[in-house]
BATI-337338 format. One line per field, with one value per residue (C-alpha): residue number from 1; residue in three letters; x, y, z. Coordinates in steps of 0.1 Angstrom, whole numbers, plus 2048, in hexadecimal, padded with zeros to 3 digits. Last residue first. Layout:
% residues N
mise	c(NUM | ...)
tipa	c(ALA | ...)
u	c(X | ...)
v	c(Y | ...)
w	c(Z | ...)
END
This chain:
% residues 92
mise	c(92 | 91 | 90 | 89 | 88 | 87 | 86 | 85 | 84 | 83 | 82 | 81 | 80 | 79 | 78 | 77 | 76 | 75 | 74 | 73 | 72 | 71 | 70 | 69 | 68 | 67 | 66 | 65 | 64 | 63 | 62 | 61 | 60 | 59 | 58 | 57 | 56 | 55 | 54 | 53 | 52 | 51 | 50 | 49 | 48 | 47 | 46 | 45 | 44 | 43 | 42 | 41 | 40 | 39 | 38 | 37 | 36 | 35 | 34 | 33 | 32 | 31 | 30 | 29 | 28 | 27 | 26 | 25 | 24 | 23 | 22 | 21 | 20 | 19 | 18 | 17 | 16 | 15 | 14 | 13 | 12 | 11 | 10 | 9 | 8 | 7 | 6 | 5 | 4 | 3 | 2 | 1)
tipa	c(UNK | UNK | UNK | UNK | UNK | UNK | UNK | UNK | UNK | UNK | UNK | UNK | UNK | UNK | UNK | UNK | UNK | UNK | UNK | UNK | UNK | UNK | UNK | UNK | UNK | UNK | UNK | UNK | UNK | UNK | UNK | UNK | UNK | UNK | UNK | UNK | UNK | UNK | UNK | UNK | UNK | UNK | UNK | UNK | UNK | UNK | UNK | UNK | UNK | UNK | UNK | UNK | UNK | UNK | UNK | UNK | UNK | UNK | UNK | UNK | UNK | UNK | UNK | UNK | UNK | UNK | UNK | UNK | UNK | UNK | UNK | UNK | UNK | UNK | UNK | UNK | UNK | UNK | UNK | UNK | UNK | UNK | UNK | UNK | UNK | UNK | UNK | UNK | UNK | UNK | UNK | UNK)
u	c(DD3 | DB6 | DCA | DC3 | DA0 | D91 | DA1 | D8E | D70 | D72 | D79 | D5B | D46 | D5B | D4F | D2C | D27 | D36 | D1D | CFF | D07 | CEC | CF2 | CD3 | CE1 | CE8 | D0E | D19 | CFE | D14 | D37 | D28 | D4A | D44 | D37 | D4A | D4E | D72 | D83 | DA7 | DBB | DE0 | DFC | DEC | DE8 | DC1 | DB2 | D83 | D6C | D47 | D27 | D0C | CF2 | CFD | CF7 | CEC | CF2 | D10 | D1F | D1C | D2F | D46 | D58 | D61 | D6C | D88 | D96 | D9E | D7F | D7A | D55 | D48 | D2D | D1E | CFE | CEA | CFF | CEB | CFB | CE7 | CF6 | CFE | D27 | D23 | D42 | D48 | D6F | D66 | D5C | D65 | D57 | D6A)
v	c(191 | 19C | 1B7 | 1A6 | 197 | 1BC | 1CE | 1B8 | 1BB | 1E1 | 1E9 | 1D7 | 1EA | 20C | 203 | 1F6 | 217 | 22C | 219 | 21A | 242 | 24E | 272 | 28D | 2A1 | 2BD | 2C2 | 2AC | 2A6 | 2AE | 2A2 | 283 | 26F | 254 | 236 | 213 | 220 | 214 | 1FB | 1F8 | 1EB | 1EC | 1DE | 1DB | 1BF | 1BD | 1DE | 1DB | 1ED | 1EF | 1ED | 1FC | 215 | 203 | 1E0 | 1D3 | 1E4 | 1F6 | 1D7 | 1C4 | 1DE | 1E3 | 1C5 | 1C0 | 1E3 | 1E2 | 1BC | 19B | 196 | 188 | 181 | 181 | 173 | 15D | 148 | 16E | 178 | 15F | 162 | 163 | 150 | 160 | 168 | 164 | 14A | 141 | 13A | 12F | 124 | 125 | 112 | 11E)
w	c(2C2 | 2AA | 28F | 26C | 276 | 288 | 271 | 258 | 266 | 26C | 248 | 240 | 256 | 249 | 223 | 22E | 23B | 222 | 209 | 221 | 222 | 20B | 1FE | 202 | 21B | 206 | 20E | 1F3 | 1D8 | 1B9 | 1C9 | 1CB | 1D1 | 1BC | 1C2 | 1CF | 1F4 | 201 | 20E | 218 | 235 | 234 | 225 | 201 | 1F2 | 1F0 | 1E7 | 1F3 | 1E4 | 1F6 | 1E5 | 1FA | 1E6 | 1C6 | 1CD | 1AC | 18E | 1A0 | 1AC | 18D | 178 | 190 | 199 | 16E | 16D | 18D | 17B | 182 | 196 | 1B7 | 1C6 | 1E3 | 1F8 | 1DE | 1D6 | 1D8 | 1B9 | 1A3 | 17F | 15F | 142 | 122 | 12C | 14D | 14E | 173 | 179 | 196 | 1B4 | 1D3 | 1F4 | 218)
END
C-alpha cells in the first residue's frame, strides 16, 4: 500500500483521482470535498467501532421522501462498501 501525506491544500489544487481514499482528522474536513465532488455517491465510513459502519454522506431528504425522486447511488455505494468489508473482517 503507497501513502502519502500530510498533503497541504492550502493554495494548491489537489488531484483526488491519484487517491482511493483519504483520512481526515476531522467529520468537516471529509465532507466538504465529498459533497463538492461526489455528492450523489459519497459513502461515510466510523472506524473503531466493533462493528461495521458506513453510511450515506447526505441527509436524510425528508423533503423529497416518498416522491420517488431521491437518488440511491449514495445508499448503494454505502451497503457495497459495507459488504466489502464484512466480507474482509468475517472471510474464514
Amino acid at each position: 500500500m503507497l501513502l502519502r501525506g500530510l498533503i497541504r491544500t492550502r493554495g494548491k489544487a489537489v488531484n483526488l483521482n491519484e487517491f482511493d481514499i483519504v483520512v481526515v482528522m476531522y467529520h468537516y474536513q471529509g465532507h466538504i470535498p465529498i459533497k463538492l465532488l461526489g455528492f450523489d455517491s459519497g459513502v461515510n465510513v466510523t472506524v473503531g467501532l466493533p462493528f461495521i459502519r458506513t453510511s450515506v454522506d447526505h441527509g436524510t431528504a425528508f423533503p423529497i421522501a416518498g416522491k420517488g425522486i431521491a437518488d440511491s447511488r449514495s445508499m448503494t455505494a454505502s451497503l457495497y462498501l459495507a459488504a466489502k468489508m464484512a466480507n474482509v473482517k468475517y472471510a474464514k
